[in-house]
Residue frames relative to the residue before (quaternion, step in Angstrom):
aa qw qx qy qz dx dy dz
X 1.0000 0.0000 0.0000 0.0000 0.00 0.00 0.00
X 0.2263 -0.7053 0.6537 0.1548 3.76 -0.84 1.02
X 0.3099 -0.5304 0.7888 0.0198 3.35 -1.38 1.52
X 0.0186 -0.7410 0.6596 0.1246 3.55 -0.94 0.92
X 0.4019 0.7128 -0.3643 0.4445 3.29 1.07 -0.34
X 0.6552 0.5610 -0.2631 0.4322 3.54 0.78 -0.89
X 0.6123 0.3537 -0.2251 0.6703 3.74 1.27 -1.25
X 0.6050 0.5269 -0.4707 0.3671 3.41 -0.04 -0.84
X 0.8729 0.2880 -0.1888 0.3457 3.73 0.60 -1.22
X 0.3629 0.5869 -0.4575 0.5609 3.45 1.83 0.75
X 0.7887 0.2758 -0.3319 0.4379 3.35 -0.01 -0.47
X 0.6630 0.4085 -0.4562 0.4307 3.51 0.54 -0.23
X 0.5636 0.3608 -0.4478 0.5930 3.95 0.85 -0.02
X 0.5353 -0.4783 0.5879 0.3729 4.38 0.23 0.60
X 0.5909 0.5763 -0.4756 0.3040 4.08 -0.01 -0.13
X 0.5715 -0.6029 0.5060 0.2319 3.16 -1.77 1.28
X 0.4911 -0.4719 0.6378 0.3597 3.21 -1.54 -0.41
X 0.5840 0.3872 -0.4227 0.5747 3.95 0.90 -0.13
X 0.5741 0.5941 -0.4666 0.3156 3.74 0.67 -0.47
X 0.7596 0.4190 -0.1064 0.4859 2.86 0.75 -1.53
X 0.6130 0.2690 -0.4463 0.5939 3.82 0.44 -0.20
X 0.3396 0.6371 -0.5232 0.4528 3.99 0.20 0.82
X 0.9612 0.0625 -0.0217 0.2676 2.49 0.04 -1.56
X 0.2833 0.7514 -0.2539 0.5391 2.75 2.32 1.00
X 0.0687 -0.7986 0.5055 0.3193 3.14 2.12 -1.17
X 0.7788 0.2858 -0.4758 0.2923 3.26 0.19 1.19
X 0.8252 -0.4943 -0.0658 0.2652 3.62 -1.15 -0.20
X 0.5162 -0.4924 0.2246 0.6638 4.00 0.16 0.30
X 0.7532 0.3878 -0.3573 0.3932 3.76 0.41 -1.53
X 0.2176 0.6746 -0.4952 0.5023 3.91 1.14 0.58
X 0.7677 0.4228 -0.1592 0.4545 2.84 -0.41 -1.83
X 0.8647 0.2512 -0.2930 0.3216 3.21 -0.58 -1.06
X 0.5422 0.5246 -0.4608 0.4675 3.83 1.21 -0.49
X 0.3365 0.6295 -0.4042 0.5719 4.07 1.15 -0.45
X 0.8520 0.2653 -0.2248 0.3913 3.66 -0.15 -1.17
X 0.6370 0.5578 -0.1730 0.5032 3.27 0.97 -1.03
X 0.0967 -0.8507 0.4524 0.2497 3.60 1.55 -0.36
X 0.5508 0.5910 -0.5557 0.1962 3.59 -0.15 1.21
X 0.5966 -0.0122 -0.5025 0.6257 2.72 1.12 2.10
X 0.6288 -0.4297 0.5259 0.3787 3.15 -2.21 0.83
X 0.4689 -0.5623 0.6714 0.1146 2.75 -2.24 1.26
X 0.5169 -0.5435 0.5407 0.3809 3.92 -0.79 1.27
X 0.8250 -0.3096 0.4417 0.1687 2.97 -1.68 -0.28
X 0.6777 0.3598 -0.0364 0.6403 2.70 0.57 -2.72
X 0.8451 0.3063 -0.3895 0.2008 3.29 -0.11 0.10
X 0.2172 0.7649 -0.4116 0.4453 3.45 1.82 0.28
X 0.7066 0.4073 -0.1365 0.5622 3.19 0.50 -2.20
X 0.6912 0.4450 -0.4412 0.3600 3.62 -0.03 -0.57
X 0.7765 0.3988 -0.1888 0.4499 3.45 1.05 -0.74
X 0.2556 0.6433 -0.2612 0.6727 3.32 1.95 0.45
X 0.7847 0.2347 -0.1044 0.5642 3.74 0.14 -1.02
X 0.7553 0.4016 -0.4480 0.2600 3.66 0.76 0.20
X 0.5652 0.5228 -0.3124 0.5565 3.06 2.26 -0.48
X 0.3171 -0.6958 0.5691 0.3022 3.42 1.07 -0.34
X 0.3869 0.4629 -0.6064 0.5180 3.67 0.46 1.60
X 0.5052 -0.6457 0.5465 0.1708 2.72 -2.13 -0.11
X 0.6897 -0.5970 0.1712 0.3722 2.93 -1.25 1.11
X 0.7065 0.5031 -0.3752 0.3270 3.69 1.29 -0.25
X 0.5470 0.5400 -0.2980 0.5660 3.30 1.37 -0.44
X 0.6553 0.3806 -0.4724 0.4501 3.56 0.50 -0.40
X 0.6533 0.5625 -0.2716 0.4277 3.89 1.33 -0.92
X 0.5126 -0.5863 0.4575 0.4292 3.53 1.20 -0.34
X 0.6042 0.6371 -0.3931 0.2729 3.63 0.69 -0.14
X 0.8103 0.1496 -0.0528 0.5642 3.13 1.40 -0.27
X 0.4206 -0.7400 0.4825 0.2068 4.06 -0.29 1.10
X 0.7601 0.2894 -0.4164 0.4063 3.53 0.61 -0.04
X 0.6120 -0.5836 0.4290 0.3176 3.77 -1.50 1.05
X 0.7278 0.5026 -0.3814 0.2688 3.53 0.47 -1.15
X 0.4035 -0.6781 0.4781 0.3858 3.53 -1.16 0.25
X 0.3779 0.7191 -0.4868 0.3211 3.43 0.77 0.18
């Protein structure tokens, strides 16, 4: 499953794909298969990336169009 939301909100925060698999504590070609969706994104790391944009887990999943977690 591609999460565009997921690229969409790296580049608008100016952030690599090594940033973020950093601070994921794992690897870039991770990451970017994650974006590219051609493997499932854990959980913990949904939420982890969820808590760095400070969205929610549905908007970061596409399920929902607004950012706030409200």
């Amino acid at each position: 499953m591609i999460f565009e939301n997921i690229r969409n909100l790296r580049e608008d925060n100016d952030k690599t794909q090594n940033e973020l698999a950093e601070y994921l504590n794992i690897k870039q070609t991770t990451y970017s298969k994650y974006e590219l969706g051609k493997i499932n994104i854990p959980i913990e790391m949904l939420i982890k990336l969820a808590d760095f944009y400070d969205v929610s887990l549905d908007y970061l999943t596409g399920r929902d169009s607004r950012k706030n977690r409200t």
